[in-house]
C-alpha positions as CSV (number, residue, x, y, z in Angstrom):
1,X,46.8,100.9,106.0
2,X,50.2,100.6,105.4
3,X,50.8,99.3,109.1
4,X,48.4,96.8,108.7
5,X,50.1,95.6,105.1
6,X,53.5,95.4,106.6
7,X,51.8,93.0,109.7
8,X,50.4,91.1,107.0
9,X,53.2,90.2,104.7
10,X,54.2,86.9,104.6
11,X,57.7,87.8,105.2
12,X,57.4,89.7,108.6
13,X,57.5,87.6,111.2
14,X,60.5,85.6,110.0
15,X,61.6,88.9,109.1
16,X,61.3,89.7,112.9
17,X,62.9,86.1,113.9
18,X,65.4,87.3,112.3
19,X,65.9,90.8,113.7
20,X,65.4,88.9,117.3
21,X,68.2,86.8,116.7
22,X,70.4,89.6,116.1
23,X,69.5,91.7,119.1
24,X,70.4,88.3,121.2
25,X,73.9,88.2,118.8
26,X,74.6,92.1,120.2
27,X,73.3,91.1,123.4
28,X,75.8,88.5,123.8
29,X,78.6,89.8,121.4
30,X,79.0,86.4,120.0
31,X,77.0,84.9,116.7
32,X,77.2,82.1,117.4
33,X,74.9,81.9,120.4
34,X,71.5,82.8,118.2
35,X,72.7,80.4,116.1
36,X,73.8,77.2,117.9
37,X,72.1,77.7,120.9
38,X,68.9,79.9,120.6
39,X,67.6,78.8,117.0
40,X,68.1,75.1,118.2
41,X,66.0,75.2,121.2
42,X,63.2,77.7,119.2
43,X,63.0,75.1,116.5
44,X,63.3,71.7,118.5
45,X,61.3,72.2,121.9
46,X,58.7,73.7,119.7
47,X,58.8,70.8,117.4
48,X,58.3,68.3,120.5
49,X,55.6,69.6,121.4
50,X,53.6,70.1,118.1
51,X,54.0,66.5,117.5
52,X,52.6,65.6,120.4
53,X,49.8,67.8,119.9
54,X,49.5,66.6,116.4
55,X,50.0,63.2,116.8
56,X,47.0,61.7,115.6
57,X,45.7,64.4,113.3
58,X,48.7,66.3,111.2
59,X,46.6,68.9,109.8
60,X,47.8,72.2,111.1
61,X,51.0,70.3,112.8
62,X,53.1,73.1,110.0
63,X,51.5,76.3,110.8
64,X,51.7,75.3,114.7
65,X,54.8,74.4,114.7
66,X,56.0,77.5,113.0
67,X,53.8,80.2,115.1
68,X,55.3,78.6,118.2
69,X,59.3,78.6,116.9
70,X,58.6,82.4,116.3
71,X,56.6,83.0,119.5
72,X,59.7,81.2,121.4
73,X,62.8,83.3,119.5
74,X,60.5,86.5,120.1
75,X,60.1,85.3,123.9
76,X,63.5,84.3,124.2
77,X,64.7,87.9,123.0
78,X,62.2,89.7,125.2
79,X,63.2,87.3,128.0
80,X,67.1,88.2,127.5
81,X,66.4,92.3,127.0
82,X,64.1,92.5,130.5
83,X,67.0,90.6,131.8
84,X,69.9,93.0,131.2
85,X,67.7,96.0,132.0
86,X,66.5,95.1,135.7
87,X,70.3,93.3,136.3
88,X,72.2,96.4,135.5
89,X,69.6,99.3,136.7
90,X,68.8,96.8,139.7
91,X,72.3,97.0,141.0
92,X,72.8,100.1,140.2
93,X,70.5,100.6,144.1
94,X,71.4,97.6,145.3
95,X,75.6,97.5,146.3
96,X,75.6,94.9,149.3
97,X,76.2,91.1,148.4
98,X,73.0,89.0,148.7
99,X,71.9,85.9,150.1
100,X,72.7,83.4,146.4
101,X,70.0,81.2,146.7
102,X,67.2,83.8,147.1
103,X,68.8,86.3,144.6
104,X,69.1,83.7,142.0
105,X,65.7,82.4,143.2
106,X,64.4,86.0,142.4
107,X,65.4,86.8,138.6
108,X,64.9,83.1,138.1
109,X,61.1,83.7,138.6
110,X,60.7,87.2,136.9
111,X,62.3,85.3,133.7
112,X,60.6,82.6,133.7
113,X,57.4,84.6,133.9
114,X,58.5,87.0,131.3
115,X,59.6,84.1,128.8
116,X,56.1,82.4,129.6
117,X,53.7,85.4,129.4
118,X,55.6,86.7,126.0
119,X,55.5,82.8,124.5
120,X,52.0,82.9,125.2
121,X,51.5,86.4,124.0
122,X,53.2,86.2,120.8
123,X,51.4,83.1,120.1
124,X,47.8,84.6,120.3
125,X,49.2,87.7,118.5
126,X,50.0,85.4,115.5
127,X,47.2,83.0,115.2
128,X,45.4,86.4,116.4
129,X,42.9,84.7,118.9
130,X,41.7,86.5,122.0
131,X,44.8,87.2,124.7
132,X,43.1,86.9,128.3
133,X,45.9,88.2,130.6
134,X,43.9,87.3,133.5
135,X,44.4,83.7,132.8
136,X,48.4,84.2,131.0
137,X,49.0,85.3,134.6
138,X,48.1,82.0,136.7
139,X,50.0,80.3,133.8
140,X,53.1,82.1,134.6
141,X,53.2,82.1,138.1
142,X,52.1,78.3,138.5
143,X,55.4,77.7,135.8
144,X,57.9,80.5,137.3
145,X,56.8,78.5,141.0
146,X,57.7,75.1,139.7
147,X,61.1,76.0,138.0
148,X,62.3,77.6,141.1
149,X,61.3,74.8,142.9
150,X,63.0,72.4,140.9
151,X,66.1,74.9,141.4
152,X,65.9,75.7,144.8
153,X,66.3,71.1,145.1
154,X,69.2,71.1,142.7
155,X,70.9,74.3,144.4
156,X,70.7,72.7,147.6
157,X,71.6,69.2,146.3
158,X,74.4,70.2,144.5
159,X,75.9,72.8,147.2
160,X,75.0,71.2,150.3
161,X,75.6,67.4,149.4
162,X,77.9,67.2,147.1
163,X,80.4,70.9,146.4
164,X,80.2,71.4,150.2
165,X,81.4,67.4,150.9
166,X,83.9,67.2,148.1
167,X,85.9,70.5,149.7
168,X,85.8,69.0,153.1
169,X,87.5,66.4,152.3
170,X,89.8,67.7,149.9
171,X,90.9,70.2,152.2
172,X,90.9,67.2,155.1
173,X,93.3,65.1,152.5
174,X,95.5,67.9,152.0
175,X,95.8,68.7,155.5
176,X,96.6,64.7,156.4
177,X,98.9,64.2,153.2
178,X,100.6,67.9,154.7
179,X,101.3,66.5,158.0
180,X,102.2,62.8,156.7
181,X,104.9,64.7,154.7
182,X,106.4,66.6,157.6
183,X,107.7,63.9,159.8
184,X,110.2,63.7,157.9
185,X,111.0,67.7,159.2
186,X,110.8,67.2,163.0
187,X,114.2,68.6,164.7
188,X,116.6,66.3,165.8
189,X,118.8,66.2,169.2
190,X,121.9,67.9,167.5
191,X,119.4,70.6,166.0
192,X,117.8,71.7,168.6
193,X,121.2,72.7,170.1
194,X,121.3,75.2,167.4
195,X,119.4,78.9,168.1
196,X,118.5,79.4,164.4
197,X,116.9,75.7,164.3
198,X,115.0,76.1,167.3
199,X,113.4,79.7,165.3
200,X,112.7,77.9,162.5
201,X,110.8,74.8,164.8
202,X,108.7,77.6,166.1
203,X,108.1,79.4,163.5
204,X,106.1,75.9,162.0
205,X,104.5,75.2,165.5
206,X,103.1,77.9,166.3
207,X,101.7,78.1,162.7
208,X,100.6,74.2,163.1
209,X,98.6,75.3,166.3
210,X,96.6,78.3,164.5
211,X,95.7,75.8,161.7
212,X,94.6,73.0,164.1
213,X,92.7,76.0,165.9
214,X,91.3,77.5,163.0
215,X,89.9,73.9,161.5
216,X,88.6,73.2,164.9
217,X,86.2,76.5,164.7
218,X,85.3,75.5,161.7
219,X,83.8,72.3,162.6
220,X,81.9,73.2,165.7
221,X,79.9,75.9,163.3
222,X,79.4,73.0,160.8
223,X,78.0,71.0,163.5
224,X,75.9,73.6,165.1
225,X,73.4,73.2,162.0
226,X,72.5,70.7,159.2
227,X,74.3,71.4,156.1
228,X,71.5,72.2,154.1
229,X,70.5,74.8,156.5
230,X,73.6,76.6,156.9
231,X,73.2,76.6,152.7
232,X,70.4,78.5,152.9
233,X,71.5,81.1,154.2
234,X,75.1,81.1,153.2
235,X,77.0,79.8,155.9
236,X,78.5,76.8,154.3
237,X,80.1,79.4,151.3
238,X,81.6,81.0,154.3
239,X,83.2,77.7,155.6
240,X,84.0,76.3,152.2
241,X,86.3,79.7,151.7
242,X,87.7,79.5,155.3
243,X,89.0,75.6,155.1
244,X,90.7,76.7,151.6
245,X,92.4,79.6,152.7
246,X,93.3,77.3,155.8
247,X,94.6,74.6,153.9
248,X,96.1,77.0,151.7
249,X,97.8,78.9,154.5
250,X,99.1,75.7,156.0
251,X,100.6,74.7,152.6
252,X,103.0,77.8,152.2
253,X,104.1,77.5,155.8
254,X,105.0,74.2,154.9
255,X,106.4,75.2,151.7
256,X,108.6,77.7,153.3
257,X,109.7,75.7,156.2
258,X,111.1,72.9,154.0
259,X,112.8,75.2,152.0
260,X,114.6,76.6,154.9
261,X,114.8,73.6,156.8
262,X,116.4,71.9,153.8
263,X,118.9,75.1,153.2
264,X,119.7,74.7,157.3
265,X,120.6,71.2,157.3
266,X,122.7,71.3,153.7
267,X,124.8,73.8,155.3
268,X,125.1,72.2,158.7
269,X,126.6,69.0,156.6
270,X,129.1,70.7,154.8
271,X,130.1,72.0,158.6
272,X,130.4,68.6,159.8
273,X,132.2,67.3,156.7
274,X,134.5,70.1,157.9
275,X,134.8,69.6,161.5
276,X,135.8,66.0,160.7
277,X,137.7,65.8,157.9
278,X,138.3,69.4,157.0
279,X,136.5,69.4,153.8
280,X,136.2,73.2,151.7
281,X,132.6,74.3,153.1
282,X,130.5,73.9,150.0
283,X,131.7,75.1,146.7
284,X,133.7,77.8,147.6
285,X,137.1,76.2,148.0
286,X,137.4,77.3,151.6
287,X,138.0,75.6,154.6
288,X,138.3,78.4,157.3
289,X,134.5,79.0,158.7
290,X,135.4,82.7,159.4
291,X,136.9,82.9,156.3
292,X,133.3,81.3,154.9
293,X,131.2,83.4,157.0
294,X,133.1,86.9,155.6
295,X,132.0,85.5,151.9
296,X,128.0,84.8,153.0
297,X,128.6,88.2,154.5
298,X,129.3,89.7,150.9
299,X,126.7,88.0,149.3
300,X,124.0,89.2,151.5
301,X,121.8,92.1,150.1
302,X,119.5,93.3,153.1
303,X,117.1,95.0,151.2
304,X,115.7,91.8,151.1
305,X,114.8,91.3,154.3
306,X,113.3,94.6,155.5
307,X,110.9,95.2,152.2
308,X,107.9,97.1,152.6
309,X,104.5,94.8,152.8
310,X,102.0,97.5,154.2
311,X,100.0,97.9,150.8
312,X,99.4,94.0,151.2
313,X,98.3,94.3,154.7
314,X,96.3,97.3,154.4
315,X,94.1,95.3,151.2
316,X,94.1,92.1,153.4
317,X,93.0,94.4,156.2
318,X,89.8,95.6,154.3
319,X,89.2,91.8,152.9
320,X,88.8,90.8,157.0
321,X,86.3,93.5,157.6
322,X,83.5,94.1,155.3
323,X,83.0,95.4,152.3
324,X,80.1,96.1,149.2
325,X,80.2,95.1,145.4
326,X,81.4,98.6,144.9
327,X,84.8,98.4,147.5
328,X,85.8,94.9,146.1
329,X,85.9,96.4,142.6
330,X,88.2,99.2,144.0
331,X,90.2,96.1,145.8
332,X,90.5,94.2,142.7
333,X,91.7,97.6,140.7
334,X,94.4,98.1,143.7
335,X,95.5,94.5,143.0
336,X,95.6,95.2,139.6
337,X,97.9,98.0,139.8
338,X,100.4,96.2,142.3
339,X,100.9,93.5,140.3
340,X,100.0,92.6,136.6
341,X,100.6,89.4,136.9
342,X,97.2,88.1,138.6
343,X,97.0,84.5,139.0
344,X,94.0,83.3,140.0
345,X,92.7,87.0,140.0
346,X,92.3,86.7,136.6
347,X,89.2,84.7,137.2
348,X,87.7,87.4,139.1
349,X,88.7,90.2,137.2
350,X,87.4,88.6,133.8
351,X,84.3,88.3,135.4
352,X,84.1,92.3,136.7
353,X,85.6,93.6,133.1
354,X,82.9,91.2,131.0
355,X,82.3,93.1,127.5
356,X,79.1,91.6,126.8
357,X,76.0,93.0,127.7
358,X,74.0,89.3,128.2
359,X,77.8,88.3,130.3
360,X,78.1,91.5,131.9
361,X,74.5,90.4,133.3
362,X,74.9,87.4,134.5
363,X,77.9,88.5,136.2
364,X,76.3,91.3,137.7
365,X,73.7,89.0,139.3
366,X,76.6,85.9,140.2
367,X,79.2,89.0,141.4
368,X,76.3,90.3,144.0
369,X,75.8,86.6,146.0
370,X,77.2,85.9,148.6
371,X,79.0,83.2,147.3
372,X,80.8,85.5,144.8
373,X,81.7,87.2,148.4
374,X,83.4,84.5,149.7
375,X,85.1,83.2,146.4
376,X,87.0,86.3,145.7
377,X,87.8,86.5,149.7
378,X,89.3,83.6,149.0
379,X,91.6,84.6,145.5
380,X,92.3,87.9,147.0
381,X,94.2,86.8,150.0
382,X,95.7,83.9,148.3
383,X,96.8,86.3,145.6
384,X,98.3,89.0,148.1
385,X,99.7,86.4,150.3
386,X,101.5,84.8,147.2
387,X,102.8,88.1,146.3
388,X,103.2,89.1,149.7
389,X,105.8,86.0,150.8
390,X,107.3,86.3,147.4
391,X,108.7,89.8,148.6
392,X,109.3,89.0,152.0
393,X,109.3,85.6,153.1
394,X,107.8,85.3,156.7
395,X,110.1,83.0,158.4
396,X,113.1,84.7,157.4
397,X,111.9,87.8,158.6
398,X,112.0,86.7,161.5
399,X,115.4,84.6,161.2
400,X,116.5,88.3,160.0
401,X,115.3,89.9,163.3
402,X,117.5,87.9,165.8
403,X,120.6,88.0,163.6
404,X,122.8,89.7,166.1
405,X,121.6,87.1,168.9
406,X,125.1,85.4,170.8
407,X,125.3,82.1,169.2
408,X,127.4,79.1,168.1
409,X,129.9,79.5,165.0
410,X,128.1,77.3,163.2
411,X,124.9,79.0,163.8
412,X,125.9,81.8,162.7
413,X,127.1,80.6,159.9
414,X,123.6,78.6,159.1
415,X,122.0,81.7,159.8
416,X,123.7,83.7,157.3
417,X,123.3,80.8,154.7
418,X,119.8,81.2,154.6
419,X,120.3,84.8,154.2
420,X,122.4,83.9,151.2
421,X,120.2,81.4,149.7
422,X,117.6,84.0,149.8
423,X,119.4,86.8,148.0
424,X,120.5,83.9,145.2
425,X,116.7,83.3,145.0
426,X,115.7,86.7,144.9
427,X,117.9,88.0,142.3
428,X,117.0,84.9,139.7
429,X,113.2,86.5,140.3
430,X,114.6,90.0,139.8
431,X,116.3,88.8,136.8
């Protein structure tokens, strides 16, 4: 009796609005999003269509209007509590990364046909008419169908004909503008006389070559398909993350060549200002290149170019081969731990720390895709590379390597500039 009093009482279904809207505030750890985005939509979509139900005869249009804003906040909250239990128990199973359209296609449909059935339900419950779940069921379906439909178009719209297009040719222009900007960086005739100019010349071709390689590969797979296909099942995330780390890759051996390049030919002035009218090399006030080449010889520390990169190699090692949802976490951690500041990692890490049940979620479903995959692929490598290249840069290295080879005077000293250069840089960073 008392059951049936409290089901009766005026005050119990707003009463249980209420309590709804809370469980979505917990859910989400944020108050606002009951309030600015849940209550809106109960109360409006609700409102639209009593009015056009009611729009000749207003008589009942209140009552409606109000069982269906409660039916829709008690659907919504259903909808949102059978969402975070099968997306964290589901993946609790399920470790492996998952093709994103079908995945997303998946809980898209089990949502939809919760958040139908339970409108539906709550809504016969209240104006307590008879609930045929024979006939909720080819309601649901036919609806839950249609919306991934209508998703499945905009997925493949939006990824295939316009994301996929608009990193082409981003990574195309960057390439072009790239290339444009090195002419200025070819060796000349006096140059290529010089051992330590010739090294550096390599080092960019034969970097140039594994670019022009790589983005080669990468178009005869694009052409092997249609776009939209090779969307479907993934392919074109896979591409997407190889042209960025690409262009990305072909951007910092730029980067670094300049920088040496640019060290290589102030110095090499300075020696000709010398040779011909025996200028101090520099700023140091001496004239003598032996003289100059014992004081680059001081400033050298060689720590610097024989530091220890296997913990990035043996991370960008495990991000060639593959790997599940589980490993990746333990990659990010490693990351974590090697260096605190992230960069772009921060991205990915927000998104595997979420505090939020309702965000934790989503993430759990976005973080098992294939796409996620390929997107931290691509902000782990860049991240390690960065860090990597801070600590030891590449082309150095190997400048470093053939520092006792039988060479001019003024290659030597070049040689040992950039060695200098290097330690000034790397002790600002230290400091």
């Amino acid at each position: 009796m008392i059951g049936k009093e409290v089901f009766d009482s005026k005050y119990f279904y707003s009463m249980l609005a209420f309590i709804c809207l809370v469980i979505i505030g917990l859910l989400a750890w944020n108050i606002w999003i009951p309030l600015i985005v849940v209550l809106p939509i109960a109360i409006i979509i609700p409102l639209l269509i009593t009015l056009g139900a009611y729009f000749k005869h207003w008589q009942g249009f209140i009552g409606e209007w109000k069982n269906l804003t409660y039916s829709t906040i008690y659907a919504i909250t259903t909808t949102m509590v059978v969402f975070v239990v099968i997306s964290n128990l589901g993946f609790i199973i399920l470790k492996d990364f998952y093709n994103t359209l079908l995945l997303t296609t998946i809980f898209i449909f089990i949502l939809v046909a919760v958040f139908v059935y339970s409108v539906i339900y709550f809504k016969k419950k209240l104006v307590k008419a008879p609930f045929i779940s024979r006939q909720v069921v080819v309601d649901m379906v036919v609806v839950s169908i249609i919306i991934c439909l209508v998703w499945s178009s905009v997925f493949l719209i939006l990824v295939g004909g316009g994301l996929y297009d608009k990193y082409v040719v981003r990574t195309e222009e960057s390439m072009k503008q790239i290339n444009d900007d090195m002419q200025n960086y070819k060796l000349t005739a006096d140059e290529k006389g010089l051992i330590v100019f010739n090294e550096l010349g390599a080092y960019y071709d034969v970097n140039v070559i594994q670019s022009n390689k790589a983005i080669e590969d990468i178009k005869k797979k694009e052409k092997a398909k249609p776009i939209i296909a090779s969307c479907l099942v993934d392919d074109c995330f896979e591409f997407v993350a190889e042209r960025v780390l690409i262009n990305y890759d072909y951007a910092i051996t730029s980067l670094i060549f300049k920088e040496q390049m640019n060290n290589a030919r102030e110095i090499a002035i300075e020696l000709k200002e010398n040779e011909l009218h025996g200028n101090t090399i520099e700023s140091s006030g001496i004239k003598d290149k032996s003289k100059y080449f014992e004081l680059l010889g001081k400033g050298i520390n060689n720590e610097y170019f024989i530091e220890d990169v296997d913990e990035f190699d043996v991370l960008l090692l495990k991000l060639e081969n593959d790997f599940n949802y589980d490993e990746m976490q333990e990659i990010n951690k490693k990351m974590e731990d090697m260096f605190a500041n992230l960069g772009g990692m921060g991205d990915v890490a927000g998104l595997l720390s979420a505090k939020s049940l309702l965000m934790k979620s989503f993430n759990n479903v976005f973080l098992h895709t294939n796409f996620a995959e390929q997107m931290f692929v691509v902000i782990a490598k860049i991240g390690l590379n960065s860090n990597k290249n801070t600590k030891l840069n590449p082309l150095l290295d190997k400048v470093y390597t053939n520092k006792d080879v039988e060479e001019t005077s003024n290659g030597k000293i070049i040689r040992n500039y950039l060695f200098y250069k290097h330690t000034e840089k790397r002790d600002d960073l230290d400091k």
